[in-house]
C-alpha positions as CSV (number, residue, x, y, z in Angstrom):
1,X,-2.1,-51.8,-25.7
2,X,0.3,-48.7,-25.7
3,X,2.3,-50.3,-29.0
4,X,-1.2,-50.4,-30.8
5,X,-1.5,-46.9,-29.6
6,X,1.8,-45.5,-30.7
7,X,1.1,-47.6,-34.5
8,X,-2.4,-45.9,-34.8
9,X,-0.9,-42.5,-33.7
10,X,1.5,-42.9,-36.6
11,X,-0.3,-43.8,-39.2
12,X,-3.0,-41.2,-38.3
13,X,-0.3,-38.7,-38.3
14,X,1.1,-40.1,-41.8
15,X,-2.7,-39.8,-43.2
16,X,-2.7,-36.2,-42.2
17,X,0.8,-35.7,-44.0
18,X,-1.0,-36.9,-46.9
19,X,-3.8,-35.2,-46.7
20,X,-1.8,-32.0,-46.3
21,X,0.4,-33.0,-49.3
22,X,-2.7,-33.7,-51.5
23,X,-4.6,-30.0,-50.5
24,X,-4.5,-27.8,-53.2
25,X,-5.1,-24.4,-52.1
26,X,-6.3,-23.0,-55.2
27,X,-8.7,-25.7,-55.7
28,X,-9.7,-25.7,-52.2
29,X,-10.7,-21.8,-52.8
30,X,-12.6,-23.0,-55.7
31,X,-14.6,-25.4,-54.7
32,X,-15.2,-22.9,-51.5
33,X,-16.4,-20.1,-54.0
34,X,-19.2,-22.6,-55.8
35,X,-20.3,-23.5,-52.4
36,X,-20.6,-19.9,-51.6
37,X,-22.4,-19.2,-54.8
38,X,-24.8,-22.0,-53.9
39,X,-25.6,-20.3,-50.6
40,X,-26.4,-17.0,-52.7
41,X,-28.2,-18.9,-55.1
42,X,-30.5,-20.2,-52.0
43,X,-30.7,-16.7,-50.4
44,X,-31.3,-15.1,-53.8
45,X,-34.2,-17.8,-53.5
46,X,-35.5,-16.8,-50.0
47,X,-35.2,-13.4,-50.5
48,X,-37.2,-13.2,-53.8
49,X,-39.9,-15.4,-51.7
50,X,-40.2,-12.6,-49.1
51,X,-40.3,-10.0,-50.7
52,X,-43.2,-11.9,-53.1
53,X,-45.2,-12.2,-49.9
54,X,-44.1,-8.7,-48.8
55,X,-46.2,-7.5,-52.5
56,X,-48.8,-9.6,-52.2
57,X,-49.6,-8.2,-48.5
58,X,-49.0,-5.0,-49.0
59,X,-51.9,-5.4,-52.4
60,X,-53.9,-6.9,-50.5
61,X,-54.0,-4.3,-47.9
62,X,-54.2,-1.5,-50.1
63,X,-57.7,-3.9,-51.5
64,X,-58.8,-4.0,-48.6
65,X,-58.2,-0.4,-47.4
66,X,-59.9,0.9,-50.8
67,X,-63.0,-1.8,-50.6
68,X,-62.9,-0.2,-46.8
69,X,-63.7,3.2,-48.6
70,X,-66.2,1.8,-51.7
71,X,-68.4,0.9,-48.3
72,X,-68.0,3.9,-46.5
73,X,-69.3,5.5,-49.5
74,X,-72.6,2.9,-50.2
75,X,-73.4,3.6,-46.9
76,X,-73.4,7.4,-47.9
77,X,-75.3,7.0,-50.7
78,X,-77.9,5.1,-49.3
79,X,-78.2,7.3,-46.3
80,X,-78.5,10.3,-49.2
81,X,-81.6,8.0,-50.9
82,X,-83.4,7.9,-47.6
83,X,-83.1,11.3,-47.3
84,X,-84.4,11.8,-50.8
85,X,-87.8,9.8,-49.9
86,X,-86.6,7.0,-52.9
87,X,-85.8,4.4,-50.1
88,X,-87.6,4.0,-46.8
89,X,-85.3,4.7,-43.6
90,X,-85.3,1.5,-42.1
91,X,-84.2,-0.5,-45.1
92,X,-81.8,2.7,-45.4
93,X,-80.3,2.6,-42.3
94,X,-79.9,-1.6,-42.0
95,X,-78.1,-1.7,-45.6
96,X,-75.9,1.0,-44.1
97,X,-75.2,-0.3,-41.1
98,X,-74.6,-3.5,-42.7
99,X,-71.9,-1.3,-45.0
100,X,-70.0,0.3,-42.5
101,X,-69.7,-3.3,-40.1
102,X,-67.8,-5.0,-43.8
103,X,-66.2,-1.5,-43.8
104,X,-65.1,-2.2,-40.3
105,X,-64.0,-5.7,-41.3
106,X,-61.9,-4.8,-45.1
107,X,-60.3,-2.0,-42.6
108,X,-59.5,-4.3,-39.9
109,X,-57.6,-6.6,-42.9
110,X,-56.2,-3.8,-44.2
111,X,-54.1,-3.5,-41.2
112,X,-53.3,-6.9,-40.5
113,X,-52.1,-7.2,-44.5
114,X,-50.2,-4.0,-44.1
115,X,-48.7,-4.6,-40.7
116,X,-47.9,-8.3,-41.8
117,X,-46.4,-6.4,-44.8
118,X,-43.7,-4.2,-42.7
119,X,-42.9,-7.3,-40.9
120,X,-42.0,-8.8,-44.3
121,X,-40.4,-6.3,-45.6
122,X,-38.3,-6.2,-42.8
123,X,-37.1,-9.5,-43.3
124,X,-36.5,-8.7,-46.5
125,X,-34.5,-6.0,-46.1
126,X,-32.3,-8.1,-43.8
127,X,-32.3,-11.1,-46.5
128,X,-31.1,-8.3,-48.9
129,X,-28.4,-6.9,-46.7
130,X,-26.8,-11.0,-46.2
131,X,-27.1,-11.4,-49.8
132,X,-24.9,-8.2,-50.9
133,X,-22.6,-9.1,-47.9
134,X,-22.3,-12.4,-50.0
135,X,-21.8,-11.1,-52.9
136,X,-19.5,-8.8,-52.0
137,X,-17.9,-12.1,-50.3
138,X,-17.9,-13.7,-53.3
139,X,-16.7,-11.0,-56.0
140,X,-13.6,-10.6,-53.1
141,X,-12.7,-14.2,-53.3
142,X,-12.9,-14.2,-56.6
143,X,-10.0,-11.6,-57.0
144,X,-8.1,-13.0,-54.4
145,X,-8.3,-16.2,-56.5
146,X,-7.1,-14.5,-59.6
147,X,-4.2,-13.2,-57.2
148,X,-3.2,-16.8,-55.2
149,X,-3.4,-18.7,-59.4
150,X,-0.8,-15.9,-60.4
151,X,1.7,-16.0,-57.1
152,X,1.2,-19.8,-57.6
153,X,2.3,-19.8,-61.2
154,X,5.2,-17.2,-60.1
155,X,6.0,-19.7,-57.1
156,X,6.0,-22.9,-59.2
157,X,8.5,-21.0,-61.7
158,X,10.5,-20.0,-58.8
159,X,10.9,-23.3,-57.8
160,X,11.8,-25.0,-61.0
161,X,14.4,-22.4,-61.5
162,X,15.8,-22.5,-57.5
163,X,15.9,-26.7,-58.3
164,X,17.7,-26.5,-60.9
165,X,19.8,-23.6,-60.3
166,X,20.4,-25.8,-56.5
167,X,21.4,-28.9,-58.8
168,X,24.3,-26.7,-60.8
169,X,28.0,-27.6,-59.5
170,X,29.7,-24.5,-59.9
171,X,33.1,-26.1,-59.5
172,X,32.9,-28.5,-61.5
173,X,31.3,-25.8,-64.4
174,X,34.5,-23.5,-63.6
175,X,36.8,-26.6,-63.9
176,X,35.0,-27.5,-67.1
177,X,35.3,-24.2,-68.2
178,X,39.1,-23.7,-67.6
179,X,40.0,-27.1,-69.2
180,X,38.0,-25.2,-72.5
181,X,39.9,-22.4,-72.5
182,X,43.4,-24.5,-71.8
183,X,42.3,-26.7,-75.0
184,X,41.4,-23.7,-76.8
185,X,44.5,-21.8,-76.5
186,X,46.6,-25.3,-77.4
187,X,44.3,-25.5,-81.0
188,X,45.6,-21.5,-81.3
189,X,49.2,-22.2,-80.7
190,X,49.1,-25.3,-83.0
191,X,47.3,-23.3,-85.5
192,X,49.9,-20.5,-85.2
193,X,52.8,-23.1,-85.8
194,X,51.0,-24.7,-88.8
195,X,51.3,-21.3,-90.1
196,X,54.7,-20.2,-89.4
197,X,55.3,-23.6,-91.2
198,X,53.4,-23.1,-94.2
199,X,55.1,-19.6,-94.4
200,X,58.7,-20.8,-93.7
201,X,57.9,-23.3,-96.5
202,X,56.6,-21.3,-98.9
203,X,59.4,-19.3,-98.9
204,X,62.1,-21.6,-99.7
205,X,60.0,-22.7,-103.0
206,X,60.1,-18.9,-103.7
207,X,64.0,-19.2,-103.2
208,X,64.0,-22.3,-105.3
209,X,62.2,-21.2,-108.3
210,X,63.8,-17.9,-108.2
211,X,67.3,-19.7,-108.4
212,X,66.1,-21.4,-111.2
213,X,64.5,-18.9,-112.9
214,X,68.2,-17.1,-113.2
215,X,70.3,-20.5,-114.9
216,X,67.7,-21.0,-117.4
217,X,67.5,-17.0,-118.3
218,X,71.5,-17.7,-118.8
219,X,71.1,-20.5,-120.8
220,X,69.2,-18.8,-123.0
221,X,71.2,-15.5,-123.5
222,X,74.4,-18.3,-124.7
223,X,72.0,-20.2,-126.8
224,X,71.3,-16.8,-128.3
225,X,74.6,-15.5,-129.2
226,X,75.4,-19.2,-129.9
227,X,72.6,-18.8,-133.0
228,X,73.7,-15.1,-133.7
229,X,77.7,-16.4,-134.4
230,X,76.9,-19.5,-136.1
231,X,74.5,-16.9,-138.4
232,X,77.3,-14.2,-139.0
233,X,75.0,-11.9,-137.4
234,X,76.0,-8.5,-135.1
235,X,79.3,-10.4,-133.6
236,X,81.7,-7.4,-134.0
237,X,78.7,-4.8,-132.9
238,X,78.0,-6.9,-130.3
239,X,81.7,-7.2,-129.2
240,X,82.2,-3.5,-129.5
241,X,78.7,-2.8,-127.2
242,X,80.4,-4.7,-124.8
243,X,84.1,-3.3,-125.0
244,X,82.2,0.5,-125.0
């Protein structure tokens, strides 16, 4: 018995885990917000019912109250004919007797509609204060909902950017980074000696072509003066240029 106790406690207590997992607070705030405008819908329902009956009674006691009146004065008026001689007394006095008793009557009514109508009214007055207490229920949650969808959308960011600033090795991004700059500065240096090669190279052409350049400007001055003797041409003027 206590091992089936201890498995049901545990899987109860894994249900609840997973129920607590699968809550969603802004939905949860939601949801409660349509079921609070379904209560308001209900009490905008009841409320509009009272306060109908409310009108109603309070017409029909103002009906009643002025048909009270419209008797009060038949019975005046046929008091007045009696008095004229155009209607005998008797008849006179029964009609207005019978007048002032439905008098009696539409002014009893009167008060039961307009005392029935201050009870009503009552209640609606309190139906109307529950309702703007719901509504101002409502228009609260409602902003706080705005609030909770932004600090959730902040938090989730948060949280993605915590993860996967959590899952960054920093040593291993600083080793990584110093091996760069160790391969870098090796692809300078051997950049810098291609260069000083190219240069040291370039020179000894320059050397080369230069050395050259100064037989083959000799050969040419003999081959000249060569031409000029074989020609009979300037020999002695040369000879004296060069003894001057």
């Amino acid at each position: 018995m206590g091992i089936f106790s201890r498995i049901f406690r545990i899987t109860k207590a894994e249900a609840n885990s997973v129920v607590d997992k699968l809550e969603d607070p802004i939905k949860m705030t939601e949801q409660g917000i349509r079921d609070l405008k379904k209560d308001l819908a209900g009490a905008m329902k009841s409320l509009a019912e009272v306060k109908a009956i409310s009108i109603r009674m309070r017409k029909d006691g103002e009906d009643q109250k002025k048909r009270a009146l419209d008797y009060e004065r038949k019975a005046m008026l046929l008091l007045q004919k009696a008095e004229k001689g155009t209607m005998e007394m008797a008849d006179a006095d029964r009609l207005a007797m019978e007048s002032l008793t439905r008098k009696e009557e539409a002014e009893n009514r009167s008060k039961e509609f307009l005392t029935n109508h201050s009870h009503q009214q009552k209640l609606a007055d309190q139906l109307q204060s529950k309702v703007n207490k719901l509504k101002s229920a409502i228009t609260k949650y409602e902003n706080e909902l705005i609030t909770l969808r932004a600090r959730a959308r902040t938090a989730e960011s948060m949280k993605k950017i915590n993860k996967q600033m959590s899952q960054v090795d920093s040593s291993s991004t600083v080793a990584m980074l110093e091996k760069m700059k160790d391969k870098v500065t090796e692809e300078e240096a051997l950049a810098e000696a291609y260069g000083e090669m190219s240069d040291a190279s370039l020179s000894t052409d320059e050397e080369i072509e230069r050395a050259l350049a100064d037989d083959t400007a000799v050969a040419a001055s003999d081959s000249l003066a060569a031409l000029k003797a074989k020609m009979g041409l300037n020999a002695g003027s040369d000879d004296t240029a060069k003894s001057e």
